[in-house]
C-alpha positions in Angstrom: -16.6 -7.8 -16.1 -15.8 -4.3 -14.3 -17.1 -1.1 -15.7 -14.4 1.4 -16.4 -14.1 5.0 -16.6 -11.2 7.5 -16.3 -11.2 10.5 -13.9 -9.5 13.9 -14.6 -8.8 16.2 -12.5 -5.9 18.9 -12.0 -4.0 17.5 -15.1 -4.0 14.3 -13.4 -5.9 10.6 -14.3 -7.1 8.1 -12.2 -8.5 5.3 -13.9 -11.7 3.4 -11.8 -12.6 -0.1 -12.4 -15.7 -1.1 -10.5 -16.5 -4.5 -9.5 -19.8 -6.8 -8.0 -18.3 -7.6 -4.6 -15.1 -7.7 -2.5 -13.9 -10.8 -3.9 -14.1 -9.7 -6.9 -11.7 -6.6 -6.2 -9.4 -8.9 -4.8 -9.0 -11.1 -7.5 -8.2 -8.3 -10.2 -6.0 -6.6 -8.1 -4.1 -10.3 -7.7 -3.8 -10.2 -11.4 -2.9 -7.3 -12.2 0.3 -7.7 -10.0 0.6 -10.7 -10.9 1.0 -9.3 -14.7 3.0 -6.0 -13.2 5.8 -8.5 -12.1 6.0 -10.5 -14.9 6.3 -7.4 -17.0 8.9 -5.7 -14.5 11.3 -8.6 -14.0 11.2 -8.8 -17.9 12.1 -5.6 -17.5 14.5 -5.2 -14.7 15.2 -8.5 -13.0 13.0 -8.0 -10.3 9.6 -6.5 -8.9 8.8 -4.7 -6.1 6.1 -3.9 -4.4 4.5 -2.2 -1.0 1.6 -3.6 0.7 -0.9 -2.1 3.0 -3.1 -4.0 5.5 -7.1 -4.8 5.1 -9.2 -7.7 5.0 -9.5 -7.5 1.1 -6.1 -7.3 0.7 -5.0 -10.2 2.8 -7.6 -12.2 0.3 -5.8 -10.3 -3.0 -2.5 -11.5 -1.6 -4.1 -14.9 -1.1 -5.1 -14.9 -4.7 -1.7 -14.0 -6.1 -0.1 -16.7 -3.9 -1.3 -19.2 -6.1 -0.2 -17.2 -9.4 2.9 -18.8 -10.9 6.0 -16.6 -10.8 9.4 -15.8 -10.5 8.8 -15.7 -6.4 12.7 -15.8 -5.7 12.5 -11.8 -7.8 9.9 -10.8 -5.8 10.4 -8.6 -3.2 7.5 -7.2 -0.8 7.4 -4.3 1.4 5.4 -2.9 3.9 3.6 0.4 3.8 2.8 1.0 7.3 2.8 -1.2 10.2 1.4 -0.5 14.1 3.4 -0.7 16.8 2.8 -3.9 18.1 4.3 -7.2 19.1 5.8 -10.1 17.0 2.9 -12.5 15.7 0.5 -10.0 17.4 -3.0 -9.7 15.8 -3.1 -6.0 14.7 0.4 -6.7 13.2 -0.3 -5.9 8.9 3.1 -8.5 9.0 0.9 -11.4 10.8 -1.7 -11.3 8.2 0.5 -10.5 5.1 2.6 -13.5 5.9 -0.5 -15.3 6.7 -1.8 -14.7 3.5 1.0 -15.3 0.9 2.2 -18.9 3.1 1.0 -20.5 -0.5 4.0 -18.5 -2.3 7.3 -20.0 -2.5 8.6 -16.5 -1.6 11.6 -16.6 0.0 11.2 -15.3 4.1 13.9 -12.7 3.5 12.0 -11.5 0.5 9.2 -10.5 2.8 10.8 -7.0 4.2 9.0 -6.1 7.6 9.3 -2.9 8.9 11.2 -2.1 11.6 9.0 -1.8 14.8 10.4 -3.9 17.4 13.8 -2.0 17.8 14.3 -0.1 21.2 14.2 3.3 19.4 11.3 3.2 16.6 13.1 6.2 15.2 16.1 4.1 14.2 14.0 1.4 13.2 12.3 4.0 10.8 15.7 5.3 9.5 16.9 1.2 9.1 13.6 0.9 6.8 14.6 3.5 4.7 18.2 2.2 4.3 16.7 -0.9 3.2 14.4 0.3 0.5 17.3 2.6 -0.4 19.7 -0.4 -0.6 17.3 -2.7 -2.9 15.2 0.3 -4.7 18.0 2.9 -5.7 18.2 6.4 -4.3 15.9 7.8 -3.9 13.7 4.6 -3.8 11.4 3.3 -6.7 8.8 1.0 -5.7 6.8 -0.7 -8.8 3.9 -1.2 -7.1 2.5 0.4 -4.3 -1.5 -1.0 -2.8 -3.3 1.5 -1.2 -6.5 1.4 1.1 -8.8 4.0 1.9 -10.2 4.8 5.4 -13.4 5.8 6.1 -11.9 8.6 7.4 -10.0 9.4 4.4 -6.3 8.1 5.8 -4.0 6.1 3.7 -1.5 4.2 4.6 -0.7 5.3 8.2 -0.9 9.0 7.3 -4.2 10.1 9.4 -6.0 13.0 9.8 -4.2 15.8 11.9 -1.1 13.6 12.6 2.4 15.6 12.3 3.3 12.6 10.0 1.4 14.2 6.8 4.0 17.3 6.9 7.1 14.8 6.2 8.4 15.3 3.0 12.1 14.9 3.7 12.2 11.0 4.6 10.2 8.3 3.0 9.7 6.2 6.1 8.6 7.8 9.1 6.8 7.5 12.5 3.0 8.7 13.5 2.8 10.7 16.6 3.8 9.2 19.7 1.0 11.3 22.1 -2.3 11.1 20.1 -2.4 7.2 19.2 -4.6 6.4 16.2 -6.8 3.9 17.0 -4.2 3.3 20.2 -1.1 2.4 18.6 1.8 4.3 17.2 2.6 3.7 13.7 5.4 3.3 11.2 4.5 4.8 7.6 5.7 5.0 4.2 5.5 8.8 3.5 3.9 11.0 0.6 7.6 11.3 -1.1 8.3 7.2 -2.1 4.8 6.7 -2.2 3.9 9.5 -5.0 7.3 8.4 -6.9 6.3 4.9 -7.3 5.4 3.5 -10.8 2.1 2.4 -9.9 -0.4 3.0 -7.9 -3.0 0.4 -6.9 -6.3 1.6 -4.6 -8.5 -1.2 -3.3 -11.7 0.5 -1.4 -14.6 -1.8 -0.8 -17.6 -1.3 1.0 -21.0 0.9 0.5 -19.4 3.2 3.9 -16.4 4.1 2.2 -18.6 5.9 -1.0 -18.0 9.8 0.4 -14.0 8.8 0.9 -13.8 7.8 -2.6 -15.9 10.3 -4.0 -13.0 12.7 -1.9 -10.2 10.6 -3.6 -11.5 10.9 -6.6 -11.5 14.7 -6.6 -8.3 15.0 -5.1 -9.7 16.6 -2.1 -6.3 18.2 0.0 -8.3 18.1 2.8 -8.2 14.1 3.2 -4.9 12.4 3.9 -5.8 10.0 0.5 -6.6 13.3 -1.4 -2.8 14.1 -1.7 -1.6 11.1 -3.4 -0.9 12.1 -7.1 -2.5 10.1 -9.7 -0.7 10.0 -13.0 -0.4 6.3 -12.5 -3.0 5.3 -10.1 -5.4 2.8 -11.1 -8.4 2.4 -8.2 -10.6 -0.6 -7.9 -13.6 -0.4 -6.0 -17.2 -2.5 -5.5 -18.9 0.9 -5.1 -20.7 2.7 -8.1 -19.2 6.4 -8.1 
């Protein structure tokens, strides 16, 4: 069983659930969506959610394949993706459909971003129709899963990038010059990300302890220190 304890900090919560091992991470975070999207297409006929990329992710999405649910109401998004090509490795979309082949979810319920079109920019702007078209304006996601980096990025909003000022589009592109770890990125932005109704934090691993102790104070000078966290819940094998 996890331990649990609730954080407060500038009139903001962020409950902590901490767990033995990796695996362990994985498989709450597969039930608690699994549970989120039962109680959300009771709700409103349909869940969705955003997924980041991560090797304990790909193995929490791997667990909630074999959940039984309404799979034809679920509807998954990306939150970032690198600028890569179809079926390549460093593709988040490779391993996310990799990982949920289990799930009779249907293809087109899998939304992947954008990031093959000629112009990225238009690609980006297509991504936000889409959420726009399926999640209301401006977008509501139910779900969104967020990973922490041992440099304190989230999502693909890194340290020093242009990308972290963007507060008037929720889908954007990382800069084109200074390539994080050599690709360009597409990224959910701090707008539809903060407005979703939950938040879900998986950070495993002793090396990502300062990061989380950063999250955890909502430290502005991190990229992860800026997501609010009314309604974030963070699971994590780490003691803090």
């Amino acid at each position: 069983m996890p331990s649990f304890v609730v954080i407060a900090h500038a009139n903001s919560f962020m409950k902590i659930e901490v767990f033995s091992d990796a695996d362990a991470v994985a498989k709450a975070a597969a039930e608690i969506i699994a549970n989120d999207a039962r109680a959300a297409i009771a709700e409103r006929g349909k869940f969705i959610m955003a997924v980041s990329g991560g090797k304990t992710p790909w193995v929490m999405l791997k667990d909630l394949a074999q959940e039984e649910l309404p799979w034809e109401l679920i509807h998954i998004f990306q939150v970032d993706e690198r600028i890569a090509p179809e079926g390549d490795p460093d593709r988040n979309l490779t391993h996310l459909r990799a990982s949920l082949s289990a799930a009779p979810i249907p293809p087109e319920n899998i939304h992947a971003m954008s990031v093959n079109v000629i112009d990225p920019v238009e690609g980006a702007a297509a991504y936000e129709k889409e959420l726009n078209e399926l999640c209301g304006i401006p977008p509501i996601l139910d779900l969104v899963h967020l990973g922490l980096g041992a440099d304190g990025h989230t999502a693909s909003l890194v340290p020093g990038d242009p990308v972290l000022s963007v507060h008037d589009r929720d889908v954007a592109l990382t800069d084109p010059v200074s390539l994080y770890q050599n690709r360009r990125r597409m990224t959910l932005t701090y707008p539809i990300i903060n407005r979703a109704r939950k938040l879900l934090w998986l950070a495993t691993g002793t090396e990502k302890a300062p990061m989380i102790a950063r999250l955890i104070a909502g430290d502005p000078d991190i990229p992860a220190g800026e997501i609010e966290q009314a309604n974030a819940l963070l699971l994590t094998d780490v003691a803090t």
